[in-house]
N, C-alpha and C positions, 0 to 999 in steps of 0.2 A: 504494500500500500504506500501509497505517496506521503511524504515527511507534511504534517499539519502546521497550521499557525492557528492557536487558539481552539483549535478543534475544525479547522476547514482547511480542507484540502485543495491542491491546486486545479483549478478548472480544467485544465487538458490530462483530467486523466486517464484509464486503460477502455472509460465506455468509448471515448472520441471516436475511435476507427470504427467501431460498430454501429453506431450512429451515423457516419460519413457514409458508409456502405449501404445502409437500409436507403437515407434520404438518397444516393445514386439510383438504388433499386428500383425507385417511384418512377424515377426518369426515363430508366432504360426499361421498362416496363409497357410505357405510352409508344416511346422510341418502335419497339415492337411491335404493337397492334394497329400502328400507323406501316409501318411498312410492310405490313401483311397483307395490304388490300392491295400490292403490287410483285410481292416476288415471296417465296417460299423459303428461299437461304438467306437473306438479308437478314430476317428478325431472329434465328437463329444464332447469327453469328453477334447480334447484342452484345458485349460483354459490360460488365464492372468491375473492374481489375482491383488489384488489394490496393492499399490505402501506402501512400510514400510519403516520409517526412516524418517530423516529428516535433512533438510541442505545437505553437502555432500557426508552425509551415507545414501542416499535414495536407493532405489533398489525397483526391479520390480519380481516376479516369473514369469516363462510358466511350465503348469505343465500339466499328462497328465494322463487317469489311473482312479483310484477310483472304489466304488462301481459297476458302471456303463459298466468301461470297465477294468478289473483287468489285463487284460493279454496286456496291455498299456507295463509293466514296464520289464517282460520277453520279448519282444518284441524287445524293443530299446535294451536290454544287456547289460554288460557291457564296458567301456572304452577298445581301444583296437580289440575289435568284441570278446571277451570270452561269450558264450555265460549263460544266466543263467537255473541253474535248476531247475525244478517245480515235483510236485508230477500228477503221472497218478491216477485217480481211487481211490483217496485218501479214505480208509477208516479205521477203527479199531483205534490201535496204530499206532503213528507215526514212529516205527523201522520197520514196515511192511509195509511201503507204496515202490512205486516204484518210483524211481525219475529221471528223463529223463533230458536232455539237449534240450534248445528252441533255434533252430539256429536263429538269431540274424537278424531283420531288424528294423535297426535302421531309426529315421525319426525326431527325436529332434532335435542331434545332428549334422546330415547333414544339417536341416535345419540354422540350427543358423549360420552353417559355410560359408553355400548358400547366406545368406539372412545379413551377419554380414554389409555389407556395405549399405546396402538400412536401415538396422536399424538406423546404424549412422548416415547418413543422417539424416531421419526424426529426428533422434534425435536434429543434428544439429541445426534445426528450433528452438532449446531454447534458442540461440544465437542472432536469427532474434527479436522474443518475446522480450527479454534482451535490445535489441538494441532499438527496438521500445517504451519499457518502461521509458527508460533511454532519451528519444528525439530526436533517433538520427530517420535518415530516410531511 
């Protein structure tokens, strides 16, 4: 258990990352059920990766993509709605490919924006944890 002052303990303590990880979970959650009304490996490859950092530099990734579902990252676009470019048919040299634009359905981003206060929330709960550590009730 973390060193007290007075009987309270320091707010970043062992619940943080478990908290980080749930309120991620909200996100990547919407993240999913939004990109399922287009592709079947997309929402699949959803992740919430562990929790890096420590003390008040903690932080959490949602990441989406990969081997698995590559067309994850064309998909969502960029900031804005520009959409990104990918190669058709790619073959030979790369000055001979033909390179097309992915109109853009984003589903990271909407969610996060959808879901930003239900995050907090649960986040919140590191406050309840805190309080409960600390003796209070």
């Amino acid at each position: 258990m973390a060193r007290t002052v007075g009987g309270i303990v320091p707010l970043d303590g062992p619940w943080i990352p478990a908290r980080l990880k749930q309120a991620a979970e909200v996100i990547a959650e919407d993240a999913r059920l939004l990109s399922a009304t287009w592709s079947e490996r997309v929402p699949a490859s959803v992740r919430v990766g562990r929790v890096r950092g420590t003390g008040r530099g903690q932080s959490v990734t949602i990441t989406a993509g990969g081997v698995r579902a590559p067309m994850a990252y064309t998909n969502e676009g960029y900031r804005g709605g520009r959409p990104v470019w990918h190669p058709v048919f790619a073959q030979g040299d790369r000055s001979d490919w033909t390179w097309v634009p992915q109109t853009p359905r984003p589903f990271m981003r909407p969610a996060a924006e959808a879901r930003a206060g239900q995050a907090a929330d649960m986040f919140a709960k590191a406050i309840d944890d805190w309080a409960r550590a600390s003796g209070f009730k």
